[in-house]
C-alpha positions in Angstrom: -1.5 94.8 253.8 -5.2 96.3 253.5 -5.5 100.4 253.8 -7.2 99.6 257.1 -4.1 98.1 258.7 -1.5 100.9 257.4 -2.4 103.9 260.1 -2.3 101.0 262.8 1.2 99.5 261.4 3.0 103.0 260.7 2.3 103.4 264.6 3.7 100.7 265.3 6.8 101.3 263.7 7.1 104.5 265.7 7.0 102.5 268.9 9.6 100.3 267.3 11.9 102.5 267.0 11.5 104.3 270.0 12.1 100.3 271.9 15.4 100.2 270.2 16.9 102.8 273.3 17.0 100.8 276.2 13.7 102.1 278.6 13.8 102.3 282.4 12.5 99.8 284.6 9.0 101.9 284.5 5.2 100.4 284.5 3.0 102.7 282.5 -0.9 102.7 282.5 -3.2 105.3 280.2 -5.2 107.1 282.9 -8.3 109.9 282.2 -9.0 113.5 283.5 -9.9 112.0 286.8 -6.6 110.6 287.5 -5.6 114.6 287.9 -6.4 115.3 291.4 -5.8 118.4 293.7 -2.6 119.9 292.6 -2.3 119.3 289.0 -1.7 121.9 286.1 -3.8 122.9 283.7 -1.9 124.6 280.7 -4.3 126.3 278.0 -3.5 128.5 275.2 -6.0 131.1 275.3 -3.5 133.7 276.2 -1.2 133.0 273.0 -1.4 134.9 269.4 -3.4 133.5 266.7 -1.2 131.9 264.2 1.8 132.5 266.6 4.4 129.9 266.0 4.5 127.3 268.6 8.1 126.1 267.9 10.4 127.4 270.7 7.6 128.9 272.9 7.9 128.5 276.4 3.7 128.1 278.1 3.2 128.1 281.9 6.9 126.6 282.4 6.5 123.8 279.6 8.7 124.4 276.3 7.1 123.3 272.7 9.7 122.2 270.2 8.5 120.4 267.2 10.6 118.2 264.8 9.8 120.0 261.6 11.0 123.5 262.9 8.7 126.9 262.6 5.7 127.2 260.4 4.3 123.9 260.9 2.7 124.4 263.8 0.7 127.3 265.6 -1.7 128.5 267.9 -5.0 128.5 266.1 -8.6 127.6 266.3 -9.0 124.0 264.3 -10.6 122.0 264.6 -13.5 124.2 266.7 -14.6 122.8 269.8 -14.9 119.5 271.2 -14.7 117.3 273.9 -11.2 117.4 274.4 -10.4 121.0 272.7 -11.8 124.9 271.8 -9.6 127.4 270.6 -7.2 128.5 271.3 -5.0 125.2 270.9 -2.4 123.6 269.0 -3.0 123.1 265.4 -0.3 121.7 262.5 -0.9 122.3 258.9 -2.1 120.2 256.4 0.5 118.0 255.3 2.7 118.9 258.5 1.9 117.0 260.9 4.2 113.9 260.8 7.1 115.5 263.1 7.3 114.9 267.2 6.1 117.3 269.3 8.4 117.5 272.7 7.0 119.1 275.8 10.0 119.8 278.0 8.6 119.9 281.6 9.9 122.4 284.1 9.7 119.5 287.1 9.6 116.1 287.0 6.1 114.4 286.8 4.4 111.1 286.7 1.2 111.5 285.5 0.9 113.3 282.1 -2.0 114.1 279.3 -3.6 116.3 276.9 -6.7 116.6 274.7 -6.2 115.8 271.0 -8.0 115.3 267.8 -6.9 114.5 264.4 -8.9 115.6 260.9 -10.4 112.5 260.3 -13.8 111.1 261.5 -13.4 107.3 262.1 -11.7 105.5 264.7 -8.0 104.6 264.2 -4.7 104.1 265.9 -4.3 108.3 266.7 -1.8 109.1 268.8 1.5 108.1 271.0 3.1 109.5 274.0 6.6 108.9 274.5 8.4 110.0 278.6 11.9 110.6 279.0 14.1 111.1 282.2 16.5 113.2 280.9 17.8 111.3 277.9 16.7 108.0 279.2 13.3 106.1 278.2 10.9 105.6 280.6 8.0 104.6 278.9 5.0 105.2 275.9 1.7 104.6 275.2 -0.8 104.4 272.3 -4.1 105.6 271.9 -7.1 105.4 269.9 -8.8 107.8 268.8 -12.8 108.1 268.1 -15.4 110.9 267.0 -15.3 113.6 269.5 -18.0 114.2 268.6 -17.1 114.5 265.1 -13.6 114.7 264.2 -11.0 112.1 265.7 -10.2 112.6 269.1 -10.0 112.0 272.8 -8.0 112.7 276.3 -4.5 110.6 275.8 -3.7 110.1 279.7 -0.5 108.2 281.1 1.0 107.7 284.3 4.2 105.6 285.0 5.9 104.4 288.4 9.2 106.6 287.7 9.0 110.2 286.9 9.9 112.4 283.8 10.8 115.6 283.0 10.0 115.2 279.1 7.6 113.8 276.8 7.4 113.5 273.1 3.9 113.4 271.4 3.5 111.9 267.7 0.5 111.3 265.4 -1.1 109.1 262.8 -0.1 110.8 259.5 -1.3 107.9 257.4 -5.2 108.1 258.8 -4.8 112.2 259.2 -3.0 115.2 257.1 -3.6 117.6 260.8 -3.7 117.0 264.3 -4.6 119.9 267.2 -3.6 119.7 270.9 -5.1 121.3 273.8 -5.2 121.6 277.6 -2.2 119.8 278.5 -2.3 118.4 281.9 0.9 117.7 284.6 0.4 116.1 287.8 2.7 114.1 291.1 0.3 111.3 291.9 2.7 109.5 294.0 3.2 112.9 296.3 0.8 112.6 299.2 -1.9 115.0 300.1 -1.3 117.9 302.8 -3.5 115.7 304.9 -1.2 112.4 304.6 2.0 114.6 305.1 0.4 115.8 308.7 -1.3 112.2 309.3 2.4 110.9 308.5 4.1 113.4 310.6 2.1 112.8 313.6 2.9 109.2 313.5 6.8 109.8 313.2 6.2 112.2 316.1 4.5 109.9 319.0 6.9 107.1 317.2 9.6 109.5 318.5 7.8 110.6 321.8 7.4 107.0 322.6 11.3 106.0 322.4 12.0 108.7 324.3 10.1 108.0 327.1 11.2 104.1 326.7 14.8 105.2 327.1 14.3 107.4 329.8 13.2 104.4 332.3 15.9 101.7 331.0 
């Protein structure tokens, strides 16, 4: 196997093992920052400490646990700005960042993403996102990542046709020795506007108005 197939193959073999628990019956698609319409939530960390640890820390409802316990990951400025991130975000250290990062929502959802990079600057296989219902699979997706504008990065966006109340975020640790995380993003696509809700309630109202009258002559 040539160097340039191992960061793409040791993906892989986290989405393998991940299939070996039986999924849902969900459809997933990647989807960008315009699939999050009126409604959705915007979680930063610009309110958090500088090298505060992110393990067992509770932000705007969603609680961070990451495989490879405290000290691995905190709230800190790398990789600078970008598309995608500015500081504060979520940063691992060098050499720490082949753990799962969990995101346990406070409500269900079914659209989900987050901004990313990784300390690299070529275009690989970067990142995976993994939904859960409870305990149960729903669905995953993988990403590649490209300069953003420098270091490896992107917007990693997924929606699926069953909600999920938790999601479990891994990275390329063969292509990368850090990864950062920023503005993660929640939304209900499948819950309809204010506007539908009154369009919808006015047609179950004449609907009703109408079978009234009906019975009232027979």
């Amino acid at each position: 196997m040539t160097n340039q197939h191992r960061p793409l193959a040791a993906m892989l073999l986290v989405i393998g093992l991940f299939l070996t628990v039986q999924p849902a019956n969900a459809t997933t698609i990647p989807v960008g920052i315009g699939a999050f319409g009126a409604g959705s939530t915007l979680t930063t960390f610009d309110g958090q400490t500088a090298g505060g640890e992110v393990n067992g820390t509770t932000v705007n409802g969603i609680l961070f646990q990451y495989s490879l316990g405290n000290g691995a990951l905190v709230f800190g400025g790398g990789p600078g700005v970008t598309n995608n991130i500015s500081p504060l975000n979520i940063v691992s250290g060098f050499g720490a960042n082949g753990g799962i990062l969990t995101l346990t929502l406070p409500s269900p959802v079914d659209t989900f993403g987050y901004g990313y990079a990784i300390l690299t600057t070529v275009t690989v296989p970067a990142t995976l996102i993994f939904l859960f219902n409870g305990a149960t699979p729903v669905g995953s997706q993988l990403y590649v990542g490209a300069p953003d504008p420098l270091f490896t990065g992107g917007f990693a966006g997924i929606q699926s046709t069953l909600p999920f109340d938790r999601v479990q975020l891994a990275f390329n640790a063969a292509a990368a020795p850090a990864f950062a995380v920023d503005n993660v993003r929640t939304f209900n696509a499948a819950v309809p506007e204010p506007a539908t809700l009154t369009l919808l309630g006015s047609g179950i109202a004449a609907a009703a108005w109408r079978r009234r009258r009906r019975n009232g002559r027979s």
